[in-house]
Backbone as a printed PyTorch tensor [residue, N CA C, xyz], in Angstrom:
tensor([[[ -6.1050,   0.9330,  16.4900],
         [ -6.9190,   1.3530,  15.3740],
         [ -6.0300,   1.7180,  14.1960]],

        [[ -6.5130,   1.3040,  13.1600],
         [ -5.3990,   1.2810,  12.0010],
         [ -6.0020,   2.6100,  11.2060]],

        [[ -4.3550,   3.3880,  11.3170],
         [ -4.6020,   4.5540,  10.3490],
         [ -4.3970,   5.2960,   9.0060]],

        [[ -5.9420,   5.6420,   8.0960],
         [ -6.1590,   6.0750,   6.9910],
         [ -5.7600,   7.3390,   6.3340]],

        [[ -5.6620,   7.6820,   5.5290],
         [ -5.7760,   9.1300,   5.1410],
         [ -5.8080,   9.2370,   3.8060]],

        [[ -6.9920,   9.8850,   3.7430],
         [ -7.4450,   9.8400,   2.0610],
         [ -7.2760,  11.0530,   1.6710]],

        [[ -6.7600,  11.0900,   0.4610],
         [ -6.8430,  12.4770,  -0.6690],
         [ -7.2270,  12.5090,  -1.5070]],

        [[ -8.6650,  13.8310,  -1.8990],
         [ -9.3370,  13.4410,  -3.6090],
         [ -9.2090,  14.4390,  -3.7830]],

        [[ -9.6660,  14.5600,  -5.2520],
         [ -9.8030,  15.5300,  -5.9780],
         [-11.3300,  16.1020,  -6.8990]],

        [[-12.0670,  15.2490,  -5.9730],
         [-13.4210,  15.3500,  -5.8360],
         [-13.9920,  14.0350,  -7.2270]],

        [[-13.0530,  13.5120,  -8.0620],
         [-13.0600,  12.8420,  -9.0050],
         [-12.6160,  10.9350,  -8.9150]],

        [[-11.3610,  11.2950,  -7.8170],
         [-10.6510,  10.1100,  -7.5410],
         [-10.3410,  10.2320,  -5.9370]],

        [[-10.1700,   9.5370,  -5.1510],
         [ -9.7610,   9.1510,  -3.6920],
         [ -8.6760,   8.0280,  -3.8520]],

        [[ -7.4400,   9.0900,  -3.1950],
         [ -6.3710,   7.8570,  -2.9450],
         [ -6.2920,   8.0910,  -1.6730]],

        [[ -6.1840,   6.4440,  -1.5210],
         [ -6.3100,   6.2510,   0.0780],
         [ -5.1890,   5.1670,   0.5030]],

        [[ -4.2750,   6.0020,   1.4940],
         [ -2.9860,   5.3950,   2.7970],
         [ -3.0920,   4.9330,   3.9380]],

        [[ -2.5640,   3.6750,   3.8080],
         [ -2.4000,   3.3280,   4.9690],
         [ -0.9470,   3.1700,   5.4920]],

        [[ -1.0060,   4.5320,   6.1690],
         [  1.1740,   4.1110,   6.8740],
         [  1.4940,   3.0730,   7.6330]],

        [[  0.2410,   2.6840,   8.0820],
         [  0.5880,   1.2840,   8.5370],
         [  1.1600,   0.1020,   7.7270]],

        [[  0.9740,  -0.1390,   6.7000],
         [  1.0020,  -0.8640,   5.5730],
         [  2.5630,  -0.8310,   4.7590]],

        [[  2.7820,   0.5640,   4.9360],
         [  3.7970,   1.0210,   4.0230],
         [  5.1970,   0.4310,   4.3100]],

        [[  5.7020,   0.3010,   3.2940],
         [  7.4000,  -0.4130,   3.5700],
         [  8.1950,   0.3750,   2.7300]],

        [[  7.8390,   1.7690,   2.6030],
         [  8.5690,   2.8650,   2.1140],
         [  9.2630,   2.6340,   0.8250]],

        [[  8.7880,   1.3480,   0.1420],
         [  9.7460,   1.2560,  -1.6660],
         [  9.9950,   2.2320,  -2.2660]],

        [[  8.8900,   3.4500,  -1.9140],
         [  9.4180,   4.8780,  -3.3080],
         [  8.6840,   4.3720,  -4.2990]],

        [[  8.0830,   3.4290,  -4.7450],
         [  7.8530,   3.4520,  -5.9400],
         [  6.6630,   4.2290,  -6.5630]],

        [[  5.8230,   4.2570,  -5.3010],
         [  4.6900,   5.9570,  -5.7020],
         [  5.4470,   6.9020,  -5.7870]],

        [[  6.9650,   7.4790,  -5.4630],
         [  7.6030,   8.8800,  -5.4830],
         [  8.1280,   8.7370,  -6.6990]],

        [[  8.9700,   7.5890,  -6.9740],
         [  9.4430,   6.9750,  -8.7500],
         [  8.2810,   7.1720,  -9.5610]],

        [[  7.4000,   6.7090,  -9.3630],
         [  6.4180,   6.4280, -10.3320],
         [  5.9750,   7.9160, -10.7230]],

        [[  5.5060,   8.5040, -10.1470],
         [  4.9910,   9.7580, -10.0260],
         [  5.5200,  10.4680,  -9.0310]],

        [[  6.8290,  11.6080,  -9.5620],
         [  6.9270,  12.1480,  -8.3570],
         [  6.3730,  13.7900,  -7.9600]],

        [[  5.5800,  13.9370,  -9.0600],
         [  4.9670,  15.3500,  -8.8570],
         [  3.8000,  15.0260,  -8.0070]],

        [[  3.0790,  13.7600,  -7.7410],
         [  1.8830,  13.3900,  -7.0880],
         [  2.8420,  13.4670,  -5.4230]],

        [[  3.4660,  12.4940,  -5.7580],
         [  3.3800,  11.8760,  -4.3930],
         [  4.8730,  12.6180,  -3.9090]],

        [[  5.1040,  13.5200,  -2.6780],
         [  5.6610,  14.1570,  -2.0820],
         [  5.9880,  13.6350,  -0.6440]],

        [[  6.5960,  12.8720,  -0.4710],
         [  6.8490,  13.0130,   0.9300],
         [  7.3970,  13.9070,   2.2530]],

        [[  8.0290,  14.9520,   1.1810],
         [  8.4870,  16.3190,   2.3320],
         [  7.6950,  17.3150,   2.2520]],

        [[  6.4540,  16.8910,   1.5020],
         [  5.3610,  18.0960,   1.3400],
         [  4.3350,  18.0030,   2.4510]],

        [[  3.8230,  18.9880,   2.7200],
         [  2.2500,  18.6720,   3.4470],
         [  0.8090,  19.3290,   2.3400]],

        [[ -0.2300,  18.8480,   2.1550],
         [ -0.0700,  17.3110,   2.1130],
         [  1.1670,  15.8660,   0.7390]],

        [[  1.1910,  15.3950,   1.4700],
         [  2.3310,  14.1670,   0.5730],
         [  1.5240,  13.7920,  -0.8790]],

        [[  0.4320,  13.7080,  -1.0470],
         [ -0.3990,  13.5970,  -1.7810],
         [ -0.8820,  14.4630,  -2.7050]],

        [[ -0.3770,  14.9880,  -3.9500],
         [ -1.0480,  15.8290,  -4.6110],
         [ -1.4570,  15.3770,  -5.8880]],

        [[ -3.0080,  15.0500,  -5.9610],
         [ -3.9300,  14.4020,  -7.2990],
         [ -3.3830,  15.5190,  -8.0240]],

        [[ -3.5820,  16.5720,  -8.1330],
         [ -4.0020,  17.4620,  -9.0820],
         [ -2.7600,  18.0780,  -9.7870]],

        [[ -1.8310,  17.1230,  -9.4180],
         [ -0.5240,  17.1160, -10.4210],
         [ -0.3790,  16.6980, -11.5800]],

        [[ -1.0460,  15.1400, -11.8290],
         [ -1.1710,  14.8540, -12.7820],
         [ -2.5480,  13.8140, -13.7080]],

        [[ -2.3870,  13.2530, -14.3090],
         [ -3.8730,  12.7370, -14.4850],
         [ -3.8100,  11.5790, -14.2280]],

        [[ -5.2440,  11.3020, -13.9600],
         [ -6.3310,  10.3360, -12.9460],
         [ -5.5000,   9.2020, -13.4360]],

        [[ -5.4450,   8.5370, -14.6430],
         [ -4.6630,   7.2030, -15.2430],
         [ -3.0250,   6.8280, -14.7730]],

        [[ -2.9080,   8.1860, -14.6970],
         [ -1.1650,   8.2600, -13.9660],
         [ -0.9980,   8.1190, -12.6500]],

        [[ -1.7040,   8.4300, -12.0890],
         [ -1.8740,   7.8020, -10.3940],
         [ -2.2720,   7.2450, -10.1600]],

        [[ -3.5110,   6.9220, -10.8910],
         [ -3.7950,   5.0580, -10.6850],
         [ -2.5950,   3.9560, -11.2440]],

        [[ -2.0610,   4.2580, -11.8860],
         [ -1.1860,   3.4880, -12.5880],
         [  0.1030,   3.0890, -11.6460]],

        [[  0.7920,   4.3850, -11.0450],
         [  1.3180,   4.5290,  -9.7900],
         [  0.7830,   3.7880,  -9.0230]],

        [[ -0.4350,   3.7240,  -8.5240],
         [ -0.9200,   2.9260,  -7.4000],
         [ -0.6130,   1.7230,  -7.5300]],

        [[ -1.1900,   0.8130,  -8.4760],
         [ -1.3390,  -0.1160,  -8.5070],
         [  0.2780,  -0.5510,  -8.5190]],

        [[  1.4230,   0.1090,  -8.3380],
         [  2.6820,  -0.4350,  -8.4090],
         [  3.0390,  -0.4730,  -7.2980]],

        [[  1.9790,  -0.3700,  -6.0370],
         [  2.5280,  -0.0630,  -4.3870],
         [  2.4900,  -1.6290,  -4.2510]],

        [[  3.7090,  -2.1790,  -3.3940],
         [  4.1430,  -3.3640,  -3.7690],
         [  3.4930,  -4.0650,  -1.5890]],

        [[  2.7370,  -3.0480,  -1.1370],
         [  2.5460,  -3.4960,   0.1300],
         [  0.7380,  -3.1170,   0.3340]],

        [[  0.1760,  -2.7350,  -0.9290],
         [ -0.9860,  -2.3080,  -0.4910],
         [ -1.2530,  -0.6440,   0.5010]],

        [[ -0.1500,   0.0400,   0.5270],
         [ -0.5180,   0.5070,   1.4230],
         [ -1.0700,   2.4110,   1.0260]],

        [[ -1.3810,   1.8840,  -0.7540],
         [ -1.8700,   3.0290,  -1.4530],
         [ -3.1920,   2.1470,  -2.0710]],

        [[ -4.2290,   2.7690,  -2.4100],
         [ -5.0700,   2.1620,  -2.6590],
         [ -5.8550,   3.3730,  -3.5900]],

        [[ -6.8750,   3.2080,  -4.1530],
         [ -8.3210,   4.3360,  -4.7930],
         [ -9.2880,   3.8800,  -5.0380]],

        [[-10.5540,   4.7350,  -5.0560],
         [-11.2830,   4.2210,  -5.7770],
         [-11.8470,   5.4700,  -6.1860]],

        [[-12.7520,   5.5860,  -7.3280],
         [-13.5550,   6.5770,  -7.8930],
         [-15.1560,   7.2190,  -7.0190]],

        [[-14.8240,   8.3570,  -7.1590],
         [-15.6270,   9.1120,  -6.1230],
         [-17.1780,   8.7490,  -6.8630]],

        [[-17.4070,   8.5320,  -8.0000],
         [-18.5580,   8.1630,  -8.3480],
         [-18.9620,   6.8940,  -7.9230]],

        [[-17.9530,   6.1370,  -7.3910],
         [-18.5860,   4.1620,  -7.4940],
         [-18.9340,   4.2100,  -6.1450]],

        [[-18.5880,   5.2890,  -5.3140],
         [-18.4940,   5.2690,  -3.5840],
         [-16.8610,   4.4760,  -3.3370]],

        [[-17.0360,   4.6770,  -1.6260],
         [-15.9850,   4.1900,  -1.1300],
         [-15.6580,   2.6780,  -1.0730]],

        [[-14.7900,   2.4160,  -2.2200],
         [-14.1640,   0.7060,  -2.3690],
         [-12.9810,   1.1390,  -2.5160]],

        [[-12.2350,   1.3990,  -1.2350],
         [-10.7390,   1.2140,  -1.2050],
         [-10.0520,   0.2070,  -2.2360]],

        [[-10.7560,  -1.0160,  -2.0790],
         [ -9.8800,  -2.0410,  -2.6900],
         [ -9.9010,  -2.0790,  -4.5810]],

        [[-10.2680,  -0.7320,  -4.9940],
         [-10.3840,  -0.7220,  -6.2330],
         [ -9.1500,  -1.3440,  -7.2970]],

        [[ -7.5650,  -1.1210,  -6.3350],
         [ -6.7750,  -1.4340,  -7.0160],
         [ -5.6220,  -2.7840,  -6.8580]],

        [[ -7.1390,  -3.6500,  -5.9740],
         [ -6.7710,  -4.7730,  -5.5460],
         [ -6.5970,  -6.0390,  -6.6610]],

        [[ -6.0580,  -7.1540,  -6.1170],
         [ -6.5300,  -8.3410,  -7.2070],
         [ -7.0980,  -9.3060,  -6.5600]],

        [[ -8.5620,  -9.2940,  -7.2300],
         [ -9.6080, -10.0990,  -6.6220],
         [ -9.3410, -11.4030,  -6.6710]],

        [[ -8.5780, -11.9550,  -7.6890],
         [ -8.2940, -13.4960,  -7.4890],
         [ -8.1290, -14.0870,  -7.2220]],

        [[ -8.3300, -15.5380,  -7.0630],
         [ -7.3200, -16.6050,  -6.0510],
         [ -6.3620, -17.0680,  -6.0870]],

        [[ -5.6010, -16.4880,  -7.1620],
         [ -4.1660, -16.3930,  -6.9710],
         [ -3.2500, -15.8470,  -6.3460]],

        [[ -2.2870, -17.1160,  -5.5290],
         [ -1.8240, -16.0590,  -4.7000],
         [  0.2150, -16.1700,  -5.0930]],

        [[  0.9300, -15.5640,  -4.6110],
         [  2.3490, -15.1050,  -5.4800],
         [  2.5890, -14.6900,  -4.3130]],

        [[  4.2050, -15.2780,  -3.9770],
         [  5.0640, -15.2020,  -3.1520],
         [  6.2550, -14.3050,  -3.7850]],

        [[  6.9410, -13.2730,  -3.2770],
         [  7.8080, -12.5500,  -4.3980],
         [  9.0820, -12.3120,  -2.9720]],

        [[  9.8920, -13.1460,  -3.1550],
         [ 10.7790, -12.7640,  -2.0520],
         [ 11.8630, -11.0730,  -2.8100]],

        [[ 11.8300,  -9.9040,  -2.4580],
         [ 12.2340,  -8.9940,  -2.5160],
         [ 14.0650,  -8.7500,  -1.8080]],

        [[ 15.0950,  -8.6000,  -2.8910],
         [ 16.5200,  -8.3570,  -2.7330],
         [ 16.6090,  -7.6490,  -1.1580]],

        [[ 17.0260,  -8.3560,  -0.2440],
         [ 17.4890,  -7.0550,   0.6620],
         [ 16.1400,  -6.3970,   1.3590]],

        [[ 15.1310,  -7.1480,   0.8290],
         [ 13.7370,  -6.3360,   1.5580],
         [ 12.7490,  -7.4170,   1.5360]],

        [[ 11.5120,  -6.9320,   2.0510],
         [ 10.4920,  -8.0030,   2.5420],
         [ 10.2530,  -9.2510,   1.5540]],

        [[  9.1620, -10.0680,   1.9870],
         [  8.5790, -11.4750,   1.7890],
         [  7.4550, -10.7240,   1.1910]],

        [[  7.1030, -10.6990,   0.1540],
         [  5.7880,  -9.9870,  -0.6020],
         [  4.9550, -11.3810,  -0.7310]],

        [[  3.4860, -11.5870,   0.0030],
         [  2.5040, -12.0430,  -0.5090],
         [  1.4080, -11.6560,  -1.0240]],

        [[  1.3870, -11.8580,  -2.8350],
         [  0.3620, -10.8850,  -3.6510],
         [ -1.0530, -12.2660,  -3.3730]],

        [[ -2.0390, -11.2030,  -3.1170],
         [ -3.4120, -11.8430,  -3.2370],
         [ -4.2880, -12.1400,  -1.9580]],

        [[ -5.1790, -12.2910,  -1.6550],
         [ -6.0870, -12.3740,  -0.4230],
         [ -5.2650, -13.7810,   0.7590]],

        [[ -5.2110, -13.0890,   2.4370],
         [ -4.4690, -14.5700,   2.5950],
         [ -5.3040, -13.5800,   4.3850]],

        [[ -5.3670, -15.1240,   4.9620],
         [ -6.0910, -14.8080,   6.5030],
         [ -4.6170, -14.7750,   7.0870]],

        [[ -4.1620, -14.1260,   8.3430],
         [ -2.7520, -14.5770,   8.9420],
         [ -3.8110, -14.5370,  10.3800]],

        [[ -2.7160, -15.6510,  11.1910],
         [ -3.5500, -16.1610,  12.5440],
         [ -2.0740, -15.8940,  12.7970]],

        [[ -2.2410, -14.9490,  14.2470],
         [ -1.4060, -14.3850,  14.3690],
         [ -1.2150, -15.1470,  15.8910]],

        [[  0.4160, -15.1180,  16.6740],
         [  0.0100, -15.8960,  17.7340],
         [ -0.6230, -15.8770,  19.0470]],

        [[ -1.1480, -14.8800,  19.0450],
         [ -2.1140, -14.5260,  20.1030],
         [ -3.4060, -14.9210,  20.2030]],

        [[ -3.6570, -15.6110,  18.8540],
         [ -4.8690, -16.3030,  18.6600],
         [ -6.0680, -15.4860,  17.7150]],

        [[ -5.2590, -14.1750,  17.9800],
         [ -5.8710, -12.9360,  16.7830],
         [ -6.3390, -13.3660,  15.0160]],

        [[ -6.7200, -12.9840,  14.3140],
         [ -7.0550, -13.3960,  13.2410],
         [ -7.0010, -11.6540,  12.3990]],

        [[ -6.2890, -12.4840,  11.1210],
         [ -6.7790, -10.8360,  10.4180],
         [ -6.8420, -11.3490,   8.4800]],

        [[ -7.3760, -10.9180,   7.7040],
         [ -7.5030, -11.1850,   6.5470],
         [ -6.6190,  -9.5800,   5.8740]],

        [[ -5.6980, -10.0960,   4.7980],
         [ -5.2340,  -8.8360,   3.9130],
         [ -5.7080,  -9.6220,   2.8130]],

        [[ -6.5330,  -8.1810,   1.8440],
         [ -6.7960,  -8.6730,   0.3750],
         [ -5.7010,  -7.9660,  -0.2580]],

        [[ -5.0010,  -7.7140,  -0.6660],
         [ -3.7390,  -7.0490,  -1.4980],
         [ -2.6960,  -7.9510,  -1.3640]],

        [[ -1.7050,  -7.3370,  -1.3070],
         [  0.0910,  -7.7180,  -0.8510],
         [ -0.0720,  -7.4610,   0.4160]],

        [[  0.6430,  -8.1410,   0.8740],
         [  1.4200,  -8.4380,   2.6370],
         [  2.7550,  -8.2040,   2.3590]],

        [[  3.7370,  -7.3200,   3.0530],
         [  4.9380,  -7.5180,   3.1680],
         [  5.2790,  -7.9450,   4.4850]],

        [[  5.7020,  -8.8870,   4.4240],
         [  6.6490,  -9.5640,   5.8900],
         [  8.0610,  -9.5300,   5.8930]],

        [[  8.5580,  -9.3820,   7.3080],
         [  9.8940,  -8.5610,   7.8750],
         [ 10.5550,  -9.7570,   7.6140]],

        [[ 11.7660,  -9.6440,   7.3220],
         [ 12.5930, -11.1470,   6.8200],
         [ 13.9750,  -9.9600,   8.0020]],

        [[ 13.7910,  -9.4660,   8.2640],
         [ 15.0430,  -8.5690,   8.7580],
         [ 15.0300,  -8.7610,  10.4770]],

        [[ 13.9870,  -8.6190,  10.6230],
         [ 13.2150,  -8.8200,  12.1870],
         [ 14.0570,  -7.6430,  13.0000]],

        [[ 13.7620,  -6.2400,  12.4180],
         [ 14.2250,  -4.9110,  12.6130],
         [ 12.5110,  -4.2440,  12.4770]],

        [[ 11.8560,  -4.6120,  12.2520],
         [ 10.1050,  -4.1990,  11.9860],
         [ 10.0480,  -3.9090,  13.4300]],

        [[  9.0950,  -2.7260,  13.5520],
         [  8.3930,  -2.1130,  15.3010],
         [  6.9720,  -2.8280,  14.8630]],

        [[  6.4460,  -3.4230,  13.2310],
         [  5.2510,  -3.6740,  12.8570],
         [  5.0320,  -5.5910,  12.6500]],

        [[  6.0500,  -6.2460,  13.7080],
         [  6.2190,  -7.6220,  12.8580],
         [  4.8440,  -8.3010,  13.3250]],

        [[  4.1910,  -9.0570,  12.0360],
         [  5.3590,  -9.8570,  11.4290],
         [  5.4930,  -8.8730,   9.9450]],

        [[  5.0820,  -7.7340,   9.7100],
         [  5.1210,  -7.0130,   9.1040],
         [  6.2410,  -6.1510,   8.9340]],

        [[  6.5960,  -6.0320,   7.3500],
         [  7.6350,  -5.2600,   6.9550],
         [  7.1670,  -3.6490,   7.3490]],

        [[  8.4600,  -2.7810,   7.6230],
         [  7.8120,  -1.2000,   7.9970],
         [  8.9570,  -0.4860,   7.4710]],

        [[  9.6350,  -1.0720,   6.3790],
         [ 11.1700,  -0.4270,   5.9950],
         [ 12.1790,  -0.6940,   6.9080]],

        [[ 12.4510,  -0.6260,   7.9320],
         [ 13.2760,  -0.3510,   8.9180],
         [ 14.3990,  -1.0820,   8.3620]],

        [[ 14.5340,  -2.1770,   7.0950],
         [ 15.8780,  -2.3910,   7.0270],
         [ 16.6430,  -1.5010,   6.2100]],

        [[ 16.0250,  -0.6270,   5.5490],
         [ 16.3020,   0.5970,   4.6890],
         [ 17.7800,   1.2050,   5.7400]],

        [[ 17.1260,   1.0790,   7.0730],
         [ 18.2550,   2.3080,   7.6740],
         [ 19.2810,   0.8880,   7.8530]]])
């Protein structure tokens, strides 16, 4: 079961998936009064404003930050790209980024659809393959 954890501020919901994550920093760069990783909780909206953490978000390069507005209801994929374009971004020293909706048939015969970015392990050091999970960081 793949695990979530959302934080609002009764205005906005940002929502994690650590499953997803390939640890770039670039939510801690981007914003680092929001996003805390030695804090509990790692997540703090009410640092700065709603445009600045969305803005942050949308720079998570694995999908594995997401929002949507507490008024529209729950659409995680608010800070997705709906298009059919899809972008291959091979990353220095780090994952295979595929931006845009893509099915992966996995070899077990499993099936799974990601609408965001996919990062894939080019390191084959991942506990998450064929998925990137940082691990070439260490």
């Amino acid at each position: 079961m793949e695990k979530i954890k959302e934080y609002s501020n009764g205005e906005v919901t940002v929502v994690w998936k650590p499953g997803l994550c390939i640890h770039s920093a670039k939510c801690v760069h981007g914003s680092p009064e929001v996003f805390k990783p030695e804090e509990k909780p790692w997540v703090q909206i009410d640092k700065a404003n709603i445009e600045a953490v969305i803005a942050t978000i949308k720079t998570c390069p694995s999908g594995a930050l997401s929002y949507y507005m507490n008024a529209s209801g729950n659409n995680a994929d608010s800070s997705a790209d709906s298009s059919e374009t899809r972008k291959v971004e091979v990353v220095k020293d780090g994952p295979l980024l595929v931006h845009g909706s893509i099915e992966i048939a996995h070899d077990n015969g499993s099936a799974e659809k990601k609408k965001r970015t996919t990062a894939f392990c080019r390191c084959a050091k991942s506990a998450n393959q064929p998925f990137c999970d940082g691990s070439h960081n260490a």
